[in-house]
PABA-293557 format. One record per residue (C-alpha): residue number from 1; residue in one letter; x, y, z. Coordinates in pm, whole numbers. Layout:
<rs>
  num  residu       u       v       w
  NUM       A       X       Y       Z
...
</rs>
This chain:
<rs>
  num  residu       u       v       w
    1       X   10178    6348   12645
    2       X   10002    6463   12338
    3       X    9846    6710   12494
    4       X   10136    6879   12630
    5       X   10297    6911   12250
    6       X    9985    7034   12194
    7       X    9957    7297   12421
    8       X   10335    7335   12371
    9       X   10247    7436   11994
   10       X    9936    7590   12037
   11       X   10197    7852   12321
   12       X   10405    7876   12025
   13       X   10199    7997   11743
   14       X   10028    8261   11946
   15       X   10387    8414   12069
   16       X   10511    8402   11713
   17       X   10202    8577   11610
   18       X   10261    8835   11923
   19       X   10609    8889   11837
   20       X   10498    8908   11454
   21       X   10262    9194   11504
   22       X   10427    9381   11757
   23       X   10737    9399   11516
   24       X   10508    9478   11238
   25       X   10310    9701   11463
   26       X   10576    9914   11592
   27       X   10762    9965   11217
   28       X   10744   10267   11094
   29       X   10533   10391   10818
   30       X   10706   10503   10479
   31       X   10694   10911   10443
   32       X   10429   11074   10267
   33       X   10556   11283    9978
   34       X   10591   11633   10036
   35       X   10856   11797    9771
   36       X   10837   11823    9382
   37       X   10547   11687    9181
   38       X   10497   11317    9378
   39       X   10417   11589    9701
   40       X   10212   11829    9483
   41       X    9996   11519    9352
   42       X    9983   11374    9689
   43       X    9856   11668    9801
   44       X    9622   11689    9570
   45       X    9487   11326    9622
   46       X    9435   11416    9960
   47       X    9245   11713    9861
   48       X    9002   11546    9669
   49       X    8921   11235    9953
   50       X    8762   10934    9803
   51       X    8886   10580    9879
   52       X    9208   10676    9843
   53       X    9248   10943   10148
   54       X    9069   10688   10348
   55       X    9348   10445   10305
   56       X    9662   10620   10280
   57       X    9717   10551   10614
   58       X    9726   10195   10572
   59       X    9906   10222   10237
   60       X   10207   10392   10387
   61       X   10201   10133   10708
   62       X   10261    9869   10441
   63       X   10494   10029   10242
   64       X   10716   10044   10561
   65       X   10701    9661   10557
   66       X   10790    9642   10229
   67       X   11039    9889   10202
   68       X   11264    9583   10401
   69       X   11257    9336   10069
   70       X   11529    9334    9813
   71       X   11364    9490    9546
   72       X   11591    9741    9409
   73       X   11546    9598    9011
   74       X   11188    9608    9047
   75       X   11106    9945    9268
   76       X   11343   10157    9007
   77       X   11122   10021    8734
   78       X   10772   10087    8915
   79       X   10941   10428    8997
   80       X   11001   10496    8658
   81       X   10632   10423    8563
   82       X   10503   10631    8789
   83       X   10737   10903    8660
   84       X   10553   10853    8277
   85       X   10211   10842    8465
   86       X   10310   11182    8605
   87       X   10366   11034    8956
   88       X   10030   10933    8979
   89       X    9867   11037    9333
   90       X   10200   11064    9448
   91       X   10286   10700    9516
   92       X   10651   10627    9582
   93       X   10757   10261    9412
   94       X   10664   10077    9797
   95       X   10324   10265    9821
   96       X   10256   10117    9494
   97       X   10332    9759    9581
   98       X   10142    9805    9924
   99       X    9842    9935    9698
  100       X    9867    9606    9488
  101       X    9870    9413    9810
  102       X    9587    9561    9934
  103       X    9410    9512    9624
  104       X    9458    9168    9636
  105       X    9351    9098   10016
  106       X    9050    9283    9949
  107       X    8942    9151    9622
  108       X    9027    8803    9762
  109       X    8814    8854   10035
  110       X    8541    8947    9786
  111       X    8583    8601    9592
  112       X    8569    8413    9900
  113       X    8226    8613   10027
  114       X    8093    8576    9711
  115       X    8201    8182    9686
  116       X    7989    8172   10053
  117       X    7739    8334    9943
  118       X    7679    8182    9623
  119       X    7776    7867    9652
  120       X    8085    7862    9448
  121       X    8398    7706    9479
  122       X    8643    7857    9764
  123       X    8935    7855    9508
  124       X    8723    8175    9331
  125       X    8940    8411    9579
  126       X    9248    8289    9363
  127       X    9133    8509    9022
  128       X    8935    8776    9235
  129       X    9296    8827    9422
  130       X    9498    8817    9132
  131       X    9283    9084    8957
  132       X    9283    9304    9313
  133       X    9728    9306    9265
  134       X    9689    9401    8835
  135       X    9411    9665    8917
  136       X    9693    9948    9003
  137       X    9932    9833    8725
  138       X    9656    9883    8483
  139       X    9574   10208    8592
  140       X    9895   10370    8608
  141       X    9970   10218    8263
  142       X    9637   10330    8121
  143       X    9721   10717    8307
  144       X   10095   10650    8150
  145       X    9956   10629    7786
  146       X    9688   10892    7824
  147       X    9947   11159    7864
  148       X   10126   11056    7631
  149       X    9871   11068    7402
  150       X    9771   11400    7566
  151       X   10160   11536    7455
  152       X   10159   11423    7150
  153       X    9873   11580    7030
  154       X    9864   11894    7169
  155       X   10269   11927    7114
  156       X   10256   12075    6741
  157       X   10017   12361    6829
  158       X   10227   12435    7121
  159       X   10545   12503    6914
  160       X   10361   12681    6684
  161       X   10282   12934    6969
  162       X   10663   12938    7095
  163       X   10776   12975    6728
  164       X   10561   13289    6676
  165       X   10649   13425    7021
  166       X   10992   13392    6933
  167       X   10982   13584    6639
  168       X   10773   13847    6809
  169       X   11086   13883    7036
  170       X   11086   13707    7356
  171       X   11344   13383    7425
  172       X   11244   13073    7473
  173       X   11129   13096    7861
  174       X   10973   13363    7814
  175       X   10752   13163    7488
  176       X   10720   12833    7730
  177       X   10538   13130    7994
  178       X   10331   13271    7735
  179       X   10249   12907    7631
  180       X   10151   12840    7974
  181       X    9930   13183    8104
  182       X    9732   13114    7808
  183       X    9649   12745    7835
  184       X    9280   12674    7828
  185       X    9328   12337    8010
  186       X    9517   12330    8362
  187       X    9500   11935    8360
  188       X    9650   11877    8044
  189       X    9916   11680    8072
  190       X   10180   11869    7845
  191       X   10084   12217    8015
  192       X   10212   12046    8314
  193       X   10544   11927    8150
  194       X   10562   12294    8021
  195       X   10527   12422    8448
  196       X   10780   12177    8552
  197       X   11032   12294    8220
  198       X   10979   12671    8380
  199       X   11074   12560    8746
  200       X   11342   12386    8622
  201       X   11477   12679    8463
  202       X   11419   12973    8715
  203       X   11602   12696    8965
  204       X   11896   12742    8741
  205       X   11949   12406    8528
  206       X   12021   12496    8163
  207       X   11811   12461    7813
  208       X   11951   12132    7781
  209       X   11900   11962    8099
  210       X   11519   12138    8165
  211       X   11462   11998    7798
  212       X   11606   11619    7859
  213       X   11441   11547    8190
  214       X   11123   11645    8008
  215       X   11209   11410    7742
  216       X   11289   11131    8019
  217       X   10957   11194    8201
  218       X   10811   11167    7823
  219       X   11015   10976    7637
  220       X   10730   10939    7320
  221       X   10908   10985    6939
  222       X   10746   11346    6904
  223       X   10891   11489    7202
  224       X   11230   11300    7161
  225       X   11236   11466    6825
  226       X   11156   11823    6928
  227       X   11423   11779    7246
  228       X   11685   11684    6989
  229       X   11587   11984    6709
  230       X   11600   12237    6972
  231       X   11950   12075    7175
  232       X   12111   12059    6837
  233       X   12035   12416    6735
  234       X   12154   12566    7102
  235       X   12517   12387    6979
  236       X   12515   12500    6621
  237       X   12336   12846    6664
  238       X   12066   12806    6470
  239       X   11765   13015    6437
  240       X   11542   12900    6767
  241       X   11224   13025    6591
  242       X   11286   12871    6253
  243       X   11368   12535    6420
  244       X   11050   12543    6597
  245       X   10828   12583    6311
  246       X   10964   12345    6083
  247       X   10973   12100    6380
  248       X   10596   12159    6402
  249       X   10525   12091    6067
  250       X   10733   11770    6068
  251       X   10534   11663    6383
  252       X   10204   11727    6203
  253       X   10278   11601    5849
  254       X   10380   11309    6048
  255       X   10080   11265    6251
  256       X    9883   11284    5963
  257       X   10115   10976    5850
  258       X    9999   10775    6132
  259       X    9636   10837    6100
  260       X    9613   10763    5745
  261       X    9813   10402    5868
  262       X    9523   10361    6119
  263       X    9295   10367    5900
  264       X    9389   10177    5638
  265       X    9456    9938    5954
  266       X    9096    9978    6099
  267       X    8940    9832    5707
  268       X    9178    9527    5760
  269       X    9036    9499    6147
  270       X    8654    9542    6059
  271       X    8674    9209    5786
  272       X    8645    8971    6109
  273       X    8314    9116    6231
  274       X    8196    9208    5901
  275       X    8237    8818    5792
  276       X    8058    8725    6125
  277       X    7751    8963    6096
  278       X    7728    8811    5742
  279       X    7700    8489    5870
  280       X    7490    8567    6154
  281       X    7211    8721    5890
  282       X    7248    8392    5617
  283       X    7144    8184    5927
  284       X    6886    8431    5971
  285       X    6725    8379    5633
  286       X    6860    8054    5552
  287       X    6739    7864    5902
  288       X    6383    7828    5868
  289       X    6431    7660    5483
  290       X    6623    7417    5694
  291       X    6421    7357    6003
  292       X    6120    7279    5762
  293       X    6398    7084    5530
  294       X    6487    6861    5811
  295       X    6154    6819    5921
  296       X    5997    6714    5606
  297       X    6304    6445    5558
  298       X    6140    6321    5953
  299       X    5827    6264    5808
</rs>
């Protein structure tokens, strides 16, 4: 009799794994992107091959799986990072969480082939798999602050050139264009924001609403600031050109600001190692007087 519930539950668990990959099996994978920016840096991904080419395939098969949780909360937040990362290889918020759980499978099947191997513990696939799932977060958030970075620097010079463009005579789009043709860096991330500003405004959105989405996609102080200066002098008619170049010299008397801070910041930081290197070279010269101290109170 034991043997039939055992062959009864043995039947069992191999149609419930049938049934569970045919239904996963015939679900359909999540769309590429193909419109806007995500498409363009899909595209681009593609382009390029690597690892990531080679499993997009899979990625979107298990972002179709996904895409059946309740996750609305945390996909509009993922979304939203990859908006600040510049829609980083084009990942929708589901391709994202299918590239974590990837991440994790794999690396987890690294800890337990190196626990095997090695002769580790087994539980060693428990950190390996944890660190597979954070490896995309970090990445996207270290892209995310990069441009950012990326903006804020190169921001002041760039309104510099629209202010003087300006007051040679052309509007603002036309300034943004010339700002654009004569960028020496294509992968910058603010001559990007700059591209998307110019499609938004030959598809017909206004000043205001080209100039606020780029705020949203990056919402740093210095571009906040700059959205605001120009938004506020469209209402009140205020000189465009004028505008621009004081808000340049704001952004770089400011800047300046924040680097003197970061250094007064770094001479505070550097006490902890300085104190340790001190004490590293009084051992140095103080721990053969007692080696031979201790050794003469032995004898």
């Amino acid at each position: 009799m034991a043997r039939i519930y055992a062959y009864v539950a043995m039947a069992l668990i191999a149609a419930g794994l049938v049934i569970g990959v045919w239904t996963l099996g015939r679900n359909r994978p999540e769309d590429s992107p193909r419109l806007g920016m995500r498409g363009k840096k899909r595209q681009r991904a593609l382009e390029e091959g690597g690892l990531f080419a080679s499993t997009e395939p899979a990625i979107r098969m298990v972002a179709g799986w996904i895409a059946y949780f309740p996750l609305t909360d945390q996909r509009r937040k993922v979304d939203e990072l990859l908006k600040h990362a510049g829609d980083w290889l084009g990942l929708t918020a589901n391709e994202f969480f299918a590239l974590c759980a990837l991440g994790s499978v794999g690396m987890g099947l690294m800890g337990l082939l190196l626990a095997n191997l090695g002769g580790f513990p087994g539980i060693l696939f428990v950190p390996f798999a944890a660190l597979g799932a954070l490896m995309p977060y970090l990445q996207v958030t270290g892209e995310r602050d990069r441009r950012f970075k990326e903006c804020n620097r190169a921001l002041p010079g760039s309104i510099d050139l629209a202010s003087l463009c300006m007051g040679a005579g052309l509007d603002f789009p036309g300034a943004i264009r010339q700002i654009v043709d004569k960028s020496g860096n294509r992968e910058d991330a603010l001559h990007e924001q700059w591209e998307t500003v110019l499609q938004e405004l030959e598809l017909g959105r206004t000043r205001r609403q080209a100039l606020e989405n780029f705020a949203d996609r990056v919402p740093t102080e210095a571009v906040r600031d700059f959205v605001s200066a120009v938004v506020q002098s469209e209402e009140k008619g205020n000189p465009l050109a004028e505008v621009l170049r004081i808000q340049a010299t704001m952004m770089r008397m400011r800047r300046s600001v924040m680097a003197e801070e970061a250094a007064a910041r770094a001479a505070i930081l550097m006490m902890g190692p300085l104190m340790l290197i001190f004490g590293c070279i009084i051992l140095c010269l103080m721990g053969p007087f007692i080696i031979q101290g201790m050794q003469t109170d032995a004898f």
